[in-house]
C-alpha positions, 0 to 999 in steps of 0.5 A: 500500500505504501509503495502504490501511494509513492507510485501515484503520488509520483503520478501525481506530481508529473501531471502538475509538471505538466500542467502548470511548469512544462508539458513535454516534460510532465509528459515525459515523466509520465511516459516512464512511469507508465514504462516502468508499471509495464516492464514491472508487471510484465517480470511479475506476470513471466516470473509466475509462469516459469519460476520453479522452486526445489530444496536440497539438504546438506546431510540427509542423516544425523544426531541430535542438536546438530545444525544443518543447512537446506539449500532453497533453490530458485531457478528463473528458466527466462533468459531475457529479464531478471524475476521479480522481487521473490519472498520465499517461507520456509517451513519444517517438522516439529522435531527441527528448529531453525537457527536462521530466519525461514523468511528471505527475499531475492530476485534471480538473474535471467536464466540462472539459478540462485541458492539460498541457504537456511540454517536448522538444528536436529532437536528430536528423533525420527524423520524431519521435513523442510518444504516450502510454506509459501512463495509470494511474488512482488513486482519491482515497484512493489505494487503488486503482490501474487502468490505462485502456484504451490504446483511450482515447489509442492514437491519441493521437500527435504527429508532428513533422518535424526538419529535417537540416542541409546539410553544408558540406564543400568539394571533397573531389577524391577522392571527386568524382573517384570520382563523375564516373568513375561517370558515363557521357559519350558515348564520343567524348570517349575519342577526343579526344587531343594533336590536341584543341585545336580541330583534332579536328573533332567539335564540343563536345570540344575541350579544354585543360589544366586551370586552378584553379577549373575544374569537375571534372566538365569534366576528360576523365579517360581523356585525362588519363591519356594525357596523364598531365595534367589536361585540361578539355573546352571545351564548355558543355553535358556530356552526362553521365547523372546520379548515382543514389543511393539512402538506406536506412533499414532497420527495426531496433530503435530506439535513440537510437544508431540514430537518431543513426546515421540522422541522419548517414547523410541528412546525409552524402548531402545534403553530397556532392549539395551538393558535386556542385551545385558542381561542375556534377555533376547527380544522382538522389535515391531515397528512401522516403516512403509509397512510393519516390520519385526527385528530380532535383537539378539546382540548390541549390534542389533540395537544400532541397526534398529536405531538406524531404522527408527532414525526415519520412524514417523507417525504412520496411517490410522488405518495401518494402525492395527495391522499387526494385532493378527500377528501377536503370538507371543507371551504378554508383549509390550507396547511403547506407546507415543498416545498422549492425554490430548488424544484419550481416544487414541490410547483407549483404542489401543487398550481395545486392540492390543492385549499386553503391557503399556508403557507410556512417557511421563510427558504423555500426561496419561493416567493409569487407565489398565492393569500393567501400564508403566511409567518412563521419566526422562531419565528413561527409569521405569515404575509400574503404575500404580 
């Protein structure tokens, strides 16, 4: 609006020059100022139809708290004239933060191409986005303002890949006492009693008290409880089903509260495998990935390749949500779930469909609504609620 009165002001005072001091030259004045409105509203007009928007990231993976750059690139495919005036919004998921102003303006030169770059820093785990918001397009005199066509930089997107840390929490006896009860072990260690010191008979359930630094997954809890003393099998090879666990990431509205919340939520299911690797405990990771996917985590190795995937975890489909429920055949798996307060009906679903533990973040604001549900704080210790 200022600069159209500047500009008709400018008209304004050419039509006096004209009239009351000197007409050729009054005429004159106008004559270029009805050029320039021409040549300006023709480089908005030219720009609108061949200006093409693309994004490229500097690293397409990375931790946490590190900063980044995405190159906004603006290609001017006239060779004749430079663009009008560009004004360029970017924008990025909720588990990025940018360092520099997502905002700029730039005219780009006839037939090149011109890069900006802004600076954003890595804040929570998962797959982060950089896309256009907007691109608002100004002629030289800055009368006139026209949105292009989101057809142009819709595509435009950047994807990165925040890597979530490995939680190191140490043995936690309450909760992998909880866990290896879960797991079932071949019945005929139940009937190992005060005779099971090698006099029992049945080969690989022998057993003795327990000794510090013993693995907990070795301790014979039924037998324990008999004894009213921990007792530790002797043999090597336990045959113990694996642990399942499930992570659920359901789609709500994003906010950066919500991605926070999804960032502790992978980071406290990677601290109990990490823990229950320690401990000998083998276990089943189920996640979705462009479909369901299930991991084997027998050893430490496992665990960075599952922090590689889950770098890329994002909230997936409502309809995707519950495939794996058929799939279920373990005993008592746990979910790890990203549901929060703000989004009741989600957990309450959950609850509906899935048959197991709940393990929930203590930024989720989620009471206990279930019998085994578990409590995470951001130091990643974990307590049954109770």
């Amino acid at each position: 609006m200022k600069n159209l009165l500047g500009y008709l002001t400018c008209v304004a005072v050419a039509i006096l020059l004209r009239v009351y001091i000197n007409g050729s030259g009054g005429t004159l004045v106008l004559y270029l100022l009805a050029i320039a409105f021409v040549i300006s509203l023709a480089a908005l007009l030219i720009t609108k139809r061949k200006l093409v928007a693309a994004i490229k990231l500097s690293t397409e993976i990375s931790a946490k708290n590190e900063e980044f750059d995405a190159d906004i690139m603006l290609l001017n495919a006239i060779r004749i004239i430079p663009s009008c005036v560009v004004e360029v919004t970017a924008e990025c998921s909720d588990n990025i933060g940018a360092v520099s102003p997502l905002e700029f303006k730039t005219i780009v030169a006839g037939g090149r191409q011109q890069s900006v770059s802004v600076k954003l820093k890595t804040r929570y785990a998962g797959l982060g986005t950089v896309k256009i918001k907007s691109i608002r397009l100004h002629d030289y005199l800055g009368i006139i303002t026209l949105h292009l066509d989101s057809s142009r930089y819709e595509k435009a997107v950047g994807k990165i890949k925040i890597m979530p840390n490995i939680p190191d929490t140490g043995s936690q006896a309450e909760l992998l006492k909880a866990t290896s009860e879960n797991a079932s072990f071949d019945d005929n260690e139940s009937e190992s009693d005060e005779n099971a010191l090698g006099l029992t008979g049945v080969p690989g359930y022998d057993h003795r008290q327990y000794e510090i630094g013993d693995p907990l997954k070795r301790i014979n809890w039924k037998l324990s409880s008999k004894r009213d003393e921990l007792m530790v099998r002797l043999d090597e090879k336990v045959t113990a089903s694996s642990q399942a666990f499930f992570l659920d990431i359901p789609s709500e509205n994003h906010d950066p509260m919500f991605a926070m919340n999804i960032d502790n939520i992978v980071e406290a299911s990677l601290a109990m495998l990490s823990m229950l690797i320690m401990e000998g405990f083998e276990s089943e990771y189920n996640y979705y990935l462009d479909g369901w996917k299930s991991m084997k985590i027998k050893q430490a190795g496992d665990i960075i390749e599952l922090q590689n995937d889950l770098a890329a975890i994002a909230p997936y489909p409502q309809e995707k949500r519950f495939a794996f429920s058929h799939e279920i055949g373990k005993t008592a798996p746990i979910c790890f779930t990203a549901c929060m307060a703000t989004s009741q009906g989600e957990f309450s679903s959950l609850i509906e469909e899935f048959n197991g533990s709940f393990v929930v973040t203590r930024l989720s604001g989620l009471d206990k609504q279930t019998e085994n549900m578990w409590l995470v704080d951001e130091t990643f210790e974990f307590r049954k609620m109770t």
